[in-house]
N, CA, C and O atoms as a DFTB+ gen file, in Angstrom:
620 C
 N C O
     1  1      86.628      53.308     -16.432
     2  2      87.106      54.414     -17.233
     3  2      88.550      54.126     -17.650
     4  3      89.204      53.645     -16.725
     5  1      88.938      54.220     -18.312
     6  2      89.960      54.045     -19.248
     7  2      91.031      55.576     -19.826
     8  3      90.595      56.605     -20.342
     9  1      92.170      55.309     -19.579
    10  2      93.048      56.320     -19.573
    11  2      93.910      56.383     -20.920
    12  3      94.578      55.388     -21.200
    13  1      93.930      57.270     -21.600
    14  2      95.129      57.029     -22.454
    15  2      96.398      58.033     -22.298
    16  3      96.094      59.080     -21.726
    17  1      97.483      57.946     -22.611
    18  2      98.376      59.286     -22.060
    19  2      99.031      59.338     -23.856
    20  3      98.676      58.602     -24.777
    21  1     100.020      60.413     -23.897
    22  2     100.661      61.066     -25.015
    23  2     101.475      62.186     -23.780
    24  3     101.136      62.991     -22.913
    25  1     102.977      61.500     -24.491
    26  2     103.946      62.857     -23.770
    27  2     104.538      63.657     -25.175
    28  3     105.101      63.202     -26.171
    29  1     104.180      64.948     -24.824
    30  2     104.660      66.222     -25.595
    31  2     106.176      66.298     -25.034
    32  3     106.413      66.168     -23.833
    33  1     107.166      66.515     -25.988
    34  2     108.608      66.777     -25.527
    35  2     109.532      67.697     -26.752
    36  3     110.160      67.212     -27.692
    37  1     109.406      68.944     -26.449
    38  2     110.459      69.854     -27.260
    39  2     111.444      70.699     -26.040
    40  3     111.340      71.158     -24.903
    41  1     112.623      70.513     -27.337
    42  2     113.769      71.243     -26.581
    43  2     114.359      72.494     -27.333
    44  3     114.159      72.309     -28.534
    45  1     114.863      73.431     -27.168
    46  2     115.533      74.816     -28.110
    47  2     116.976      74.011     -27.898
    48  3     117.438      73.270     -27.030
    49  1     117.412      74.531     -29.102
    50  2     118.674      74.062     -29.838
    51  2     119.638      74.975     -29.134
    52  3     119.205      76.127     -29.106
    53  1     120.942      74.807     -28.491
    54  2     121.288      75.932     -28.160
    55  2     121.866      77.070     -29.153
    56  3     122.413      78.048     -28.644
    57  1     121.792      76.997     -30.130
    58  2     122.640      77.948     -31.499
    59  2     120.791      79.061     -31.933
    60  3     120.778      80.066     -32.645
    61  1     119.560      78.458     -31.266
    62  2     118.603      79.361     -31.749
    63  2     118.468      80.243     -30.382
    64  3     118.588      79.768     -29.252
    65  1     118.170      81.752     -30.715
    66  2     118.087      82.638     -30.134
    67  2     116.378      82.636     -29.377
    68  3     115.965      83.442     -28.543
    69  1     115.571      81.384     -30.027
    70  2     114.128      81.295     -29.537
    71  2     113.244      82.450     -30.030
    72  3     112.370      82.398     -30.896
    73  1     113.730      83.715     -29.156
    74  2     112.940      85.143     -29.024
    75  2     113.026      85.847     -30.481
    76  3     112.611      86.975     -30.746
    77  1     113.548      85.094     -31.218
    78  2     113.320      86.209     -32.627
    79  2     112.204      85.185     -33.570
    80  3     111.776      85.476     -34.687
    81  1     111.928      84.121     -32.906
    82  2     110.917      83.143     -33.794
    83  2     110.888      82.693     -34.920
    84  3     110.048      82.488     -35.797
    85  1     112.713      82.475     -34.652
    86  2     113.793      81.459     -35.803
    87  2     113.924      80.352     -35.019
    88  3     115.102      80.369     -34.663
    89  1     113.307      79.258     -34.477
    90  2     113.447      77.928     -33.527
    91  2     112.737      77.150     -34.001
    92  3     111.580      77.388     -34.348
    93  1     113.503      75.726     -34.128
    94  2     112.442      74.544     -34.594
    95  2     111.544      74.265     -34.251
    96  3     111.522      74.432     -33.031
    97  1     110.337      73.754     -34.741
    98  2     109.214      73.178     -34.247
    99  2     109.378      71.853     -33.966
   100  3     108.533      71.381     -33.205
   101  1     110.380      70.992     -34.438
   102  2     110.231      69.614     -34.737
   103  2     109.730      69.206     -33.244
   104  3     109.253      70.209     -32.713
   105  1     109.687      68.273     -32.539
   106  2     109.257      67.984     -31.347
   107  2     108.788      66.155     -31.403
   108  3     108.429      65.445     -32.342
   109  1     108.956      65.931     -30.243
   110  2     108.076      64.000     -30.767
   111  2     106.991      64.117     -29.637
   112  3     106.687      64.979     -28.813
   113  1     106.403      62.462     -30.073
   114  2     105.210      62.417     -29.029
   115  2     105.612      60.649     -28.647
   116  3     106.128      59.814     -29.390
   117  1     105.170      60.517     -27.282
   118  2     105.671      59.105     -26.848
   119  2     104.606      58.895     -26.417
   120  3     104.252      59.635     -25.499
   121  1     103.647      57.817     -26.880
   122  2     102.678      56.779     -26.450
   123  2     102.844      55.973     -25.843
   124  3     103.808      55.210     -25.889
   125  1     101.937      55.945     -25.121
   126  2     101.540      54.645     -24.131
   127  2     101.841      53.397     -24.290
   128  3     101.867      52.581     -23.368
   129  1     102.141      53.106     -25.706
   130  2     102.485      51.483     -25.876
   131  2     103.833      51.478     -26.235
   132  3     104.388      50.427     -26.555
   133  1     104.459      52.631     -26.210
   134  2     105.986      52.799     -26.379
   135  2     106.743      52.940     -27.640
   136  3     107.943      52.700     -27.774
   137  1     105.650      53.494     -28.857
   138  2     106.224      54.264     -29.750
   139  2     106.651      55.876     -29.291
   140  3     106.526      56.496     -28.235
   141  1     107.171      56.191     -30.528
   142  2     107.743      57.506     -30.425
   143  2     107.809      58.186     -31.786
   144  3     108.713      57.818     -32.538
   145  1     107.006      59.087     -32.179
   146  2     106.948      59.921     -33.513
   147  2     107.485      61.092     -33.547
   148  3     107.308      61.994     -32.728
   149  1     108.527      61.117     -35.019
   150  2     108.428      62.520     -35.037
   151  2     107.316      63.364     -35.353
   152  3     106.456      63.127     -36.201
   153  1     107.400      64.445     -34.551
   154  2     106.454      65.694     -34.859
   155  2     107.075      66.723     -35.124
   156  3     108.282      66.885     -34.943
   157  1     106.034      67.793     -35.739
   158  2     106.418      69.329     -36.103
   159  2     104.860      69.872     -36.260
   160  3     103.767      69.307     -36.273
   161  1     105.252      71.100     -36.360
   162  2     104.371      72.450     -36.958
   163  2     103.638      71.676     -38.257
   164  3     103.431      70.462     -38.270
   165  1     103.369      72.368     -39.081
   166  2     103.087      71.880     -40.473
   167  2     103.199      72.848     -41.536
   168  3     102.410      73.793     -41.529
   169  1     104.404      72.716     -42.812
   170  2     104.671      73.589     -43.494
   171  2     103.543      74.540     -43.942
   172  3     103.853      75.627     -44.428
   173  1     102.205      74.176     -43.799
   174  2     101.571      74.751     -44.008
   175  2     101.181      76.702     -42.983
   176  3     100.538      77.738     -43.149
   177  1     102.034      76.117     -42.092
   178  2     101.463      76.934     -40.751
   179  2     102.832      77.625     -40.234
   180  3     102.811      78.611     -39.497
   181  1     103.873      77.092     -40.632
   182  2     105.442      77.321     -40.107
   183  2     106.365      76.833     -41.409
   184  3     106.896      75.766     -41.717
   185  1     106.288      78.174     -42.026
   186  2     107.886      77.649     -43.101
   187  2     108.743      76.979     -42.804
   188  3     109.308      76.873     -41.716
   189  1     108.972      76.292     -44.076
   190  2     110.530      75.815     -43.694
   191  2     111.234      76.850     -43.354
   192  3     110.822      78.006     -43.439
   193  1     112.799      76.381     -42.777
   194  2     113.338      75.466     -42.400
   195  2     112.546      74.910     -41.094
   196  3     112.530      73.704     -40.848
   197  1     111.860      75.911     -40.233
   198  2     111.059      76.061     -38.773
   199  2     110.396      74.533     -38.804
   200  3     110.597      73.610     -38.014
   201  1     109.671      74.566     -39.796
   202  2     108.934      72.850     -39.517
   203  2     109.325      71.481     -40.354
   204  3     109.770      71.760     -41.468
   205  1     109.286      70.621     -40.186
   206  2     109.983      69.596     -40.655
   207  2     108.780      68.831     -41.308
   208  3     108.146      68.087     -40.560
   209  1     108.375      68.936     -42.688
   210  2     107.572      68.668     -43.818
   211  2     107.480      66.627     -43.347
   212  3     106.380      66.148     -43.623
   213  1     108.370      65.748     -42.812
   214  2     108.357      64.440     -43.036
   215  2     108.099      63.678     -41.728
   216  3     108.055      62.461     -41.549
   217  1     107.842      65.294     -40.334
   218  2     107.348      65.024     -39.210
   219  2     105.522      64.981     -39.189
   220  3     104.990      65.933     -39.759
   221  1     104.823      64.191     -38.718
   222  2     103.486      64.632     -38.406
   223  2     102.972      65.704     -37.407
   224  3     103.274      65.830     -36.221
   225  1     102.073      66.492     -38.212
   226  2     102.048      67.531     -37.307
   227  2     100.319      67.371     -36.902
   228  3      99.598      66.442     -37.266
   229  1     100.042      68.166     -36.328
   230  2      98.972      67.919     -35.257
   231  2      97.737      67.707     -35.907
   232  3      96.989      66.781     -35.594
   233  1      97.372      68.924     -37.236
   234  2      96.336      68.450     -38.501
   235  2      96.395      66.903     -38.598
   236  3      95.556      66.061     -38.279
   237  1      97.776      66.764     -39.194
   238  2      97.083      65.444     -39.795
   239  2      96.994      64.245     -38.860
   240  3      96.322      63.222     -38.995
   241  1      97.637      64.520     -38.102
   242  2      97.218      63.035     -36.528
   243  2      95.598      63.446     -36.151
   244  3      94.834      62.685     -35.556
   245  1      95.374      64.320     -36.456
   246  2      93.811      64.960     -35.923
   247  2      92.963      64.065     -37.280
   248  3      91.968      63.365     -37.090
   249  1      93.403      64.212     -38.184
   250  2      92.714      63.699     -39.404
   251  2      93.046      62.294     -39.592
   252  3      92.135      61.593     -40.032
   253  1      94.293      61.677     -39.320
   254  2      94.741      59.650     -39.370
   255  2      93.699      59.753     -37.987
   256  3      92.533      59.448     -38.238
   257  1      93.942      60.081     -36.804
   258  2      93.207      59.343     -35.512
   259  2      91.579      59.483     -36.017
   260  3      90.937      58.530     -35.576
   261  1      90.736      60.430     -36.833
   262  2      89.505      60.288     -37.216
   263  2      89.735      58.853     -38.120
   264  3      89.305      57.797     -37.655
   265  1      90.324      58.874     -39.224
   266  2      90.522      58.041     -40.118
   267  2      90.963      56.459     -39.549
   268  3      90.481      55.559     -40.237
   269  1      91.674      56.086     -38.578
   270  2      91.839      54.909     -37.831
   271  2      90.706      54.626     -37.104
   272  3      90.205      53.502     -37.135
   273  1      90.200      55.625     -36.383
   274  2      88.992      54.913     -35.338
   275  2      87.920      54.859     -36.169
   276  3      87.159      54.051     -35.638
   277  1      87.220      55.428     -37.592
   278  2      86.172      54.894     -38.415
   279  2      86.616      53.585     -38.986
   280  3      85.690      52.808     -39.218
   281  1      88.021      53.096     -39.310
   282  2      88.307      52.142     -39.600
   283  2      87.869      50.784     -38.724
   284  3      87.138      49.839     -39.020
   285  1      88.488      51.039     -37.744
   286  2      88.457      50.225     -36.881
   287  2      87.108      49.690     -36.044
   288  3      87.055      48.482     -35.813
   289  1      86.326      50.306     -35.713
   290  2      84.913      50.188     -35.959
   291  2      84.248      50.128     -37.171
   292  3      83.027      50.027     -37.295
   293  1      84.893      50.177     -37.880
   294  2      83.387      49.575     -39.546
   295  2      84.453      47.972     -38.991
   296  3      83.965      46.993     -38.426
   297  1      85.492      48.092     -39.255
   298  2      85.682      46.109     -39.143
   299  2      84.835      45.764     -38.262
   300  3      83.822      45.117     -38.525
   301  1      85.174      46.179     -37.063
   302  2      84.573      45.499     -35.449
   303  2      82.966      44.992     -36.086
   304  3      82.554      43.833     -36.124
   305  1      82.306      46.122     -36.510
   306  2      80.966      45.757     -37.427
   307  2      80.409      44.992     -38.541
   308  3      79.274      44.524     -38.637
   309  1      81.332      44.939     -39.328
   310  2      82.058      44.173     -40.230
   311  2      81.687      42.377     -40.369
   312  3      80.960      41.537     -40.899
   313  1      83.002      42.649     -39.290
   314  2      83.194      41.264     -38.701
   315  2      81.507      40.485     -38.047
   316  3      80.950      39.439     -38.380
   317  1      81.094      41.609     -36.968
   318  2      79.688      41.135     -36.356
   319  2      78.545      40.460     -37.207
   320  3      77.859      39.445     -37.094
   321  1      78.685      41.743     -38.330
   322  2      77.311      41.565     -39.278
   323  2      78.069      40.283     -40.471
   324  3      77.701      40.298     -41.645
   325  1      78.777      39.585     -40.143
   326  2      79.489      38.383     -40.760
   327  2      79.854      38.912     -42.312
   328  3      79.648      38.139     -43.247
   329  1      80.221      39.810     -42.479
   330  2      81.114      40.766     -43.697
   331  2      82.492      40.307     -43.977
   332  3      83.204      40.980     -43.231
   333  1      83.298      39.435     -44.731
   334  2      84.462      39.735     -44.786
   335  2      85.026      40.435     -45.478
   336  3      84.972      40.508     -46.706
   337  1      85.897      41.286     -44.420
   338  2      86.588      42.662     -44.889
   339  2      88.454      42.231     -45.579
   340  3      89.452      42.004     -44.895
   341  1      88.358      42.250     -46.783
   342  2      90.006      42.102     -47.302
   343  2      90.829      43.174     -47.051
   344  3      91.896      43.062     -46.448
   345  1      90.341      44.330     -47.531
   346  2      91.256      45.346     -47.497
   347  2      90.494      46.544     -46.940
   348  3      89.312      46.357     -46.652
   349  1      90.901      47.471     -46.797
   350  2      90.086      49.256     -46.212
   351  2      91.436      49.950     -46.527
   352  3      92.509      49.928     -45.924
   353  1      90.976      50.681     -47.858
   354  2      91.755      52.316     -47.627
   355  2      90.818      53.527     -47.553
   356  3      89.621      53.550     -47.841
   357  1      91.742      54.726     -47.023
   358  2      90.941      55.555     -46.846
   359  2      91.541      56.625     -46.970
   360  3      92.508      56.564     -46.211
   361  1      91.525      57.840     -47.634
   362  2      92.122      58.621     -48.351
   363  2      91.418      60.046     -47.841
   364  3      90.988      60.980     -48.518
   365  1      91.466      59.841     -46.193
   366  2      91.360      60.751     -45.642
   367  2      91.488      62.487     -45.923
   368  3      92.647      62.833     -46.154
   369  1      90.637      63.414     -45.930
   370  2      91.353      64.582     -46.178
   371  2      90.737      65.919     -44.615
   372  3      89.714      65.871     -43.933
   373  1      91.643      66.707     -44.592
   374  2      90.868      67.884     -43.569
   375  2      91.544      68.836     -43.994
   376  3      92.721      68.934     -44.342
   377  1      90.103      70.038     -43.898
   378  2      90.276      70.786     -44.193
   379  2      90.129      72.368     -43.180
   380  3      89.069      72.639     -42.616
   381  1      91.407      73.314     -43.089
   382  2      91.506      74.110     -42.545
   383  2      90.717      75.261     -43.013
   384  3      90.480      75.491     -44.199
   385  1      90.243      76.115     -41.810
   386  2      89.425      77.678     -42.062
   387  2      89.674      78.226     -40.989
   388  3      89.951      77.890     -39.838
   389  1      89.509      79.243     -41.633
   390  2      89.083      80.308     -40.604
   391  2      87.828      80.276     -40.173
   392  3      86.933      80.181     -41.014
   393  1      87.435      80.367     -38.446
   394  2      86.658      80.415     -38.241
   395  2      86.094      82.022     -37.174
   396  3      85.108      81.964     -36.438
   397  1      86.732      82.983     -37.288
   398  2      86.331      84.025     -36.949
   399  2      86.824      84.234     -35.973
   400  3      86.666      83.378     -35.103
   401  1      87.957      85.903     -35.521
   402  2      88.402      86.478     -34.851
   403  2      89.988      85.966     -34.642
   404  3      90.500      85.499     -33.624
   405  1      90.664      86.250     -36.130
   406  2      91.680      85.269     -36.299
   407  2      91.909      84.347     -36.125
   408  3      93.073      84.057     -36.401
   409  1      91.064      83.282     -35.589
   410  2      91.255      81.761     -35.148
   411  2      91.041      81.146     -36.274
   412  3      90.326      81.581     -37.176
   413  1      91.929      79.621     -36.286
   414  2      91.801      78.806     -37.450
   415  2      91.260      77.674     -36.747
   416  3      91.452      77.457     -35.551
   417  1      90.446      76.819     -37.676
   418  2      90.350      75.403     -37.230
   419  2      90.185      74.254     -38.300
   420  3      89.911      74.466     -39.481
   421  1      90.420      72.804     -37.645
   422  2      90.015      71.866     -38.664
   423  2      88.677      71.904     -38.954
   424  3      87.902      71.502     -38.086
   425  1      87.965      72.566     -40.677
   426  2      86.521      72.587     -40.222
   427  2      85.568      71.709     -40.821
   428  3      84.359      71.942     -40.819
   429  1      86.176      70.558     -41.408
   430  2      86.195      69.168     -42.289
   431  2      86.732      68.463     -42.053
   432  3      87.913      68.727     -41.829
   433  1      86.447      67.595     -41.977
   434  2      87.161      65.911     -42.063
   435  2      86.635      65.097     -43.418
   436  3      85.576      64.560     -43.093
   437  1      86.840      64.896     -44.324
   438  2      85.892      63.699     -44.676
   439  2      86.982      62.497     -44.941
   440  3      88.156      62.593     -45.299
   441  1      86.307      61.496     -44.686
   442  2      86.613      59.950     -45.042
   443  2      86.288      59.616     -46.227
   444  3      85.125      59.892     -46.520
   445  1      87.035      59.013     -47.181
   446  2      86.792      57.921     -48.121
   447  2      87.371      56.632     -48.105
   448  3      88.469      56.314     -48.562
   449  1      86.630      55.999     -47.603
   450  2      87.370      54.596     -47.468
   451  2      86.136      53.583     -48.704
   452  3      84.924      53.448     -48.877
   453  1      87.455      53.083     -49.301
   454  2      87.015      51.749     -49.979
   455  2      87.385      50.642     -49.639
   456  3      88.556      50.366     -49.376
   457  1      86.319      49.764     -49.594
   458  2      86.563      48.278     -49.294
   459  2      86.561      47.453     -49.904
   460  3      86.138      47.758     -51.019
   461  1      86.899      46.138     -49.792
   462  2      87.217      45.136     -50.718
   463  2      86.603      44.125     -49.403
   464  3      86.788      44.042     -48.189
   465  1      85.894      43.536     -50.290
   466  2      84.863      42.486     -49.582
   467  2      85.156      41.221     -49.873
   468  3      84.764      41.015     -51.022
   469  1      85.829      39.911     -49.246
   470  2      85.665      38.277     -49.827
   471  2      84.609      38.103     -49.136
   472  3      83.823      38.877     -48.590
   473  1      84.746      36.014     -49.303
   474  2      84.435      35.242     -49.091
   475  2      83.297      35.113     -49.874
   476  3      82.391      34.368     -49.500
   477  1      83.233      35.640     -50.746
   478  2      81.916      35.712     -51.959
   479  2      81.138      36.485     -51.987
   480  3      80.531      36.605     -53.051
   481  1      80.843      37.216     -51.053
   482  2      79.644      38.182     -50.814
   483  2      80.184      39.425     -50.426
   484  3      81.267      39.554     -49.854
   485  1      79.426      40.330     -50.742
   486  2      79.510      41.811     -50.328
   487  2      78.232      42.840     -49.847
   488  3      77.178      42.676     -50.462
   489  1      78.254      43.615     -49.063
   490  2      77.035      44.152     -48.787
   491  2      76.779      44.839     -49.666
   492  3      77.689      45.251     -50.385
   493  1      75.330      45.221     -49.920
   494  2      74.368      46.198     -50.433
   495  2      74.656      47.543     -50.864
   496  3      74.351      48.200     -49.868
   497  1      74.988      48.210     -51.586
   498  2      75.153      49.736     -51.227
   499  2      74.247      50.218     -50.284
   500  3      74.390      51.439     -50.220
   501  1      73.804      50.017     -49.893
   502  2      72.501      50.289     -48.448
   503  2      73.468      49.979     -47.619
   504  3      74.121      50.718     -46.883
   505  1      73.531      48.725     -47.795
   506  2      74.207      47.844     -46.159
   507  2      75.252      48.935     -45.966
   508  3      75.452      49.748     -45.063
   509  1      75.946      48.630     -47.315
   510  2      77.524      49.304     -46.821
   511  2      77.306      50.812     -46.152
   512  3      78.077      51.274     -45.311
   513  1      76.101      51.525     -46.674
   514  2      76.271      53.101     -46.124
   515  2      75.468      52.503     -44.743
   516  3      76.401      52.564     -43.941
   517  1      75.070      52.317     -44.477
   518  2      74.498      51.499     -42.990
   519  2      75.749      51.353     -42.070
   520  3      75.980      51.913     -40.998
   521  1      76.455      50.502     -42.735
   522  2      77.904      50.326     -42.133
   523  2      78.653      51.144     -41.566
   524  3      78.926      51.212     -40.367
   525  1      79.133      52.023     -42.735
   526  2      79.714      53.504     -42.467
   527  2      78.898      54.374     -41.221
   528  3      79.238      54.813     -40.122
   529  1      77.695      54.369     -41.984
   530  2      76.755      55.375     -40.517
   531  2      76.854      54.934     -39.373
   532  3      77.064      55.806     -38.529
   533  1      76.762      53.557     -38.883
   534  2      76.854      53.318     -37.481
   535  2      78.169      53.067     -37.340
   536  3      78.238      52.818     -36.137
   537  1      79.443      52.952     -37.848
   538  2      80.910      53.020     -37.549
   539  2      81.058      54.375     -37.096
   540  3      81.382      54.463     -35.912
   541  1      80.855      55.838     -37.937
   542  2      80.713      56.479     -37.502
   543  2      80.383      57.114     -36.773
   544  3      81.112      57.973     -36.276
   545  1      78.395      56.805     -36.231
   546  2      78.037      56.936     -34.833
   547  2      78.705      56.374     -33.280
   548  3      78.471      56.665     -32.107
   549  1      79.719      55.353     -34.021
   550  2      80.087      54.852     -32.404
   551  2      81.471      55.155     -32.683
   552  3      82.133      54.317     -32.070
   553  1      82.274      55.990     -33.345
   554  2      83.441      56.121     -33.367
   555  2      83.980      56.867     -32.427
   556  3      83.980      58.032     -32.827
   557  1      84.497      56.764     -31.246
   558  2      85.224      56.931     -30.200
   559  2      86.009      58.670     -30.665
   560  3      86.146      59.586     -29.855
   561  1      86.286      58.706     -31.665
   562  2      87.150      59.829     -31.509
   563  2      85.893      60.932     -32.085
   564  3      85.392      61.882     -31.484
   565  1      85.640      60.474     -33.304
   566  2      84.095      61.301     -34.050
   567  2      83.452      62.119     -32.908
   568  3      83.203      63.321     -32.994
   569  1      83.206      61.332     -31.810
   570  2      82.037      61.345     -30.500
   571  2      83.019      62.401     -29.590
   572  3      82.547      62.789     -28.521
   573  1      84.169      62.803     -29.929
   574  2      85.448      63.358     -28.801
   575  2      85.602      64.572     -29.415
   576  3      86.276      65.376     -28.770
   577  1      85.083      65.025     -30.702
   578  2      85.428      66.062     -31.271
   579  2      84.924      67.112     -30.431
   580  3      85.310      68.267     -30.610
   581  1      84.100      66.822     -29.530
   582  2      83.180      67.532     -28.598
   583  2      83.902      68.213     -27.094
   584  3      83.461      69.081     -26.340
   585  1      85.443      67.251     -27.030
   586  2      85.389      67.220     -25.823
   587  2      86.087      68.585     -25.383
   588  3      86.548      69.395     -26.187
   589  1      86.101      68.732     -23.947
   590  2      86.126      69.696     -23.094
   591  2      87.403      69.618     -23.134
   592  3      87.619      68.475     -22.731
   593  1      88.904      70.350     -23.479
   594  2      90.148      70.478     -23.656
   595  2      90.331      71.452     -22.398
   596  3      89.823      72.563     -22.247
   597  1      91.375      70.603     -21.340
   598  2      91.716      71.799     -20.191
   599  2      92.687      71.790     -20.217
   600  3      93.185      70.806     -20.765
   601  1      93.780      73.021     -19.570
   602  2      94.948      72.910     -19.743
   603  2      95.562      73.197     -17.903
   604  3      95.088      74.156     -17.293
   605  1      96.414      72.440     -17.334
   606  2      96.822      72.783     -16.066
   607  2      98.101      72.631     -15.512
   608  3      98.501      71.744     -14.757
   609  1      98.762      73.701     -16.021
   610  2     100.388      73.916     -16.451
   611  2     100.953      73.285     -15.019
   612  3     100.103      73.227     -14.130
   613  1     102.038      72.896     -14.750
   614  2     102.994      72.030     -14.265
   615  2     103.976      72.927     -13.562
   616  3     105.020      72.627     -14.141
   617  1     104.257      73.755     -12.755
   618  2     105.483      74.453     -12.189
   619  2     106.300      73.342     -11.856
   620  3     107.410      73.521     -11.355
């Protein structure tokens, strides 16, 4: 079994009062391999000045981490089924709703990724949606959308 970690780290500014819900969102996240991103809210969800529009906020890492792990498995497949892959973009989008009793959620994802195929050959439009379907069936995060989220606060 295999572990991955992500540290959450926000601090209040001392000039914000917090309790009137004038305080930044900005915040980072530190990975396991020893990056460090800025994060925030998302203007969509927290006006400016509160969220920082050029930080990633939790939507769209929810929507790149779908969009990286279909990537990364169509190559792995790719590569197997002897495909050479030049390029992959993917022009990811998600989309927010309401899903009942004031709660919001991500209630879409979709992927568009185009590929660019050498070495002379390219798959099938068959093959290629073949491709996609089983990248997708074994996509590690796709398969996580499921998972059981616990929370077990820290005194």
């Amino acid at each position: 079994m295999a572990e991955y970690t992500a540290t959450t780290h926000w601090q209040r500014r001392s000039e914000e009062a917090f309790t009137d819900n004038r305080y930044h969102r900005g915040h980072t996240l530190h990975f396991d391999g020893g990056i460090t991103v800025p994060a925030s809210s998302s203007p969509h969800s927290v006006r400016l000045p509160y969220s920082d529009p050029h930080a990633v906020d939790p939507e769209e890492a929810f929507v790149g981490a779908l969009s990286s792990c279909h990537l990364l498995t169509f190559l792995y497949l790719a590569a197997k089924a002897g495909w050479q892959v030049d390029e992959y973009r993917d022009e990811a989008v998600g989309v927010m709703s309401g899903i009942g009793g004031g709660r919001q959620a991500v209630t879409q994802v979709t992927l568009r990724p185009a590929v660019r195929f050498g070495g002379g050959r390219a798959p099938s439009p068959d093959e290629l949606h073949r491709l996609h379907h089983e990248a997708h069936d074994q996509c590690y995060i796709a398969n996580s959308v499921k998972t059981d989220v616990r929370c077990e606060p820290v005194a």
